[in-house]
C-alpha positions as MATLAB code, in Angstrom:
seq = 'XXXXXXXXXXXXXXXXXXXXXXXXXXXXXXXXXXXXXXXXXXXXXXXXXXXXXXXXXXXXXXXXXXXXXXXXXXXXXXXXXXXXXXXXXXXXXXXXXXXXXXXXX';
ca = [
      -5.623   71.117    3.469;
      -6.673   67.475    3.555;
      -5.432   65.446    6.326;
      -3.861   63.147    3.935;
      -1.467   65.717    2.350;
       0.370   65.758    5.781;
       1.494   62.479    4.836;
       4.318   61.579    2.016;
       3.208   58.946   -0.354;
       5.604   56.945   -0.023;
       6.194   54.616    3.421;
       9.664   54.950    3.115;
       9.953   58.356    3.023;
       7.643   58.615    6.034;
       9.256   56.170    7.863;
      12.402   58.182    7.005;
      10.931   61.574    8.288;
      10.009   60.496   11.694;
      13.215   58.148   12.342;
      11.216   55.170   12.489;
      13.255   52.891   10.177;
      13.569   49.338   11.080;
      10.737   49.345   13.532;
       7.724   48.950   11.890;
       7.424   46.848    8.064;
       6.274   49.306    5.252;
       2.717   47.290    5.295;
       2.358   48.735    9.068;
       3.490   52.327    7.691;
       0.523   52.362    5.042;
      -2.271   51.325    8.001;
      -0.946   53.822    9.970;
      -1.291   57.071    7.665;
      -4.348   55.909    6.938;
      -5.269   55.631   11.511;
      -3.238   59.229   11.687;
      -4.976   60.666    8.674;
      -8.333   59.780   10.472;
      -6.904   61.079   14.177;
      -5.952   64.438   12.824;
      -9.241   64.811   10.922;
     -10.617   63.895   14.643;
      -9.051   66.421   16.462;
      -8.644   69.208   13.406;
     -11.995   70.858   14.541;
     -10.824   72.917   17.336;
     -12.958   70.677   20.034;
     -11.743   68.498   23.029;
     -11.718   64.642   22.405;
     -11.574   62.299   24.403;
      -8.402   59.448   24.530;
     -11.441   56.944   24.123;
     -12.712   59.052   20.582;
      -9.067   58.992   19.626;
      -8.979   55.150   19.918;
     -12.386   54.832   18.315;
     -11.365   56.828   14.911;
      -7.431   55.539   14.955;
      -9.852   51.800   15.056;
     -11.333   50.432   12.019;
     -15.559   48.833   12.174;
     -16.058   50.204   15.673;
     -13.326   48.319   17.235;
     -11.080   50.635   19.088;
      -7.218   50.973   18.251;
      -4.780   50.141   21.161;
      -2.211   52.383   19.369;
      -4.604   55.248   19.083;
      -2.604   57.926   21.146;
       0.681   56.745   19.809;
      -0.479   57.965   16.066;
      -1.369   61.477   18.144;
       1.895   61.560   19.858;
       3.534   60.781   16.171;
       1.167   63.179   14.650;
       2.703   66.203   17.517;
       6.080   66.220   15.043;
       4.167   66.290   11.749;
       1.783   69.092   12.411;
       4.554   71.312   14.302;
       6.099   71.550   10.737;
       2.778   73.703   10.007;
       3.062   75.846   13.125;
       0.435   73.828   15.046;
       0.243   72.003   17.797;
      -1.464   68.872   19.988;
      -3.135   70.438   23.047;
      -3.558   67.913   25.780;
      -5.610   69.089   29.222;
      -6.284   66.798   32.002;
     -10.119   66.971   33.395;
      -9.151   67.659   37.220;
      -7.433   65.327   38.973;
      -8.175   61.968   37.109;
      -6.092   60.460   34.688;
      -8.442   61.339   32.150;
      -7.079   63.549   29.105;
      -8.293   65.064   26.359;
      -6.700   66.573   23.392;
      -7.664   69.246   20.118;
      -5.288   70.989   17.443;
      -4.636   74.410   17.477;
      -2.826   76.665   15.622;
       0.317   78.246   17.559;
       0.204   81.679   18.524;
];
């Protein structure tokens, strides 16, 4: 499955499914399946990545999205619909975290 078939086609619909109407315009909807689309094709090979790697893909030209781990914590409801989940581990005691997708067991 493509990343992109997670996502309806239309940004009402999707702003519909995840109870976001009235808080972002539908032109903000379509950049952001495109950002999530890219995040979960990030984190849909099993490995750690970093918070910084999530910013860098969620980003367009090299230049880092602010809002990259808010399109992972909206991608957490999508992907539960296909029994998997975003796995988040901290790396000792900093406040470093990184994250992968795995299926649920």
């Amino acid at each position: 499955m493509d990343a992109e078939d997670l996502f309806p086609e239309s940004a009402k619909e999707w702003l519909a499914a995840h109870g976001a109407g009235g808080l972002l315009s539908q032109h903000e909807v379509i950049s952001m399946k495109r950002a999530s689309a890219r995040v979960l094709a990030l984190i849909a090979d099993n490995e750690w990545h970093s918070a910084n790697a999530v910013r860098m893909v969620a980003g367009r030209n090299g230049v880092p999205a602010s809002e990259g781990l808010r399109r992972l914590r909206d991608l957490r409801k999508v992907v539960a619909t296909y029994g998997l989940e975003i796995e988040k581990d901290r790396i000792d005691d900093s406040r470093m975290y990184y994250y992968r997708l795995r299926k649920l067991s």
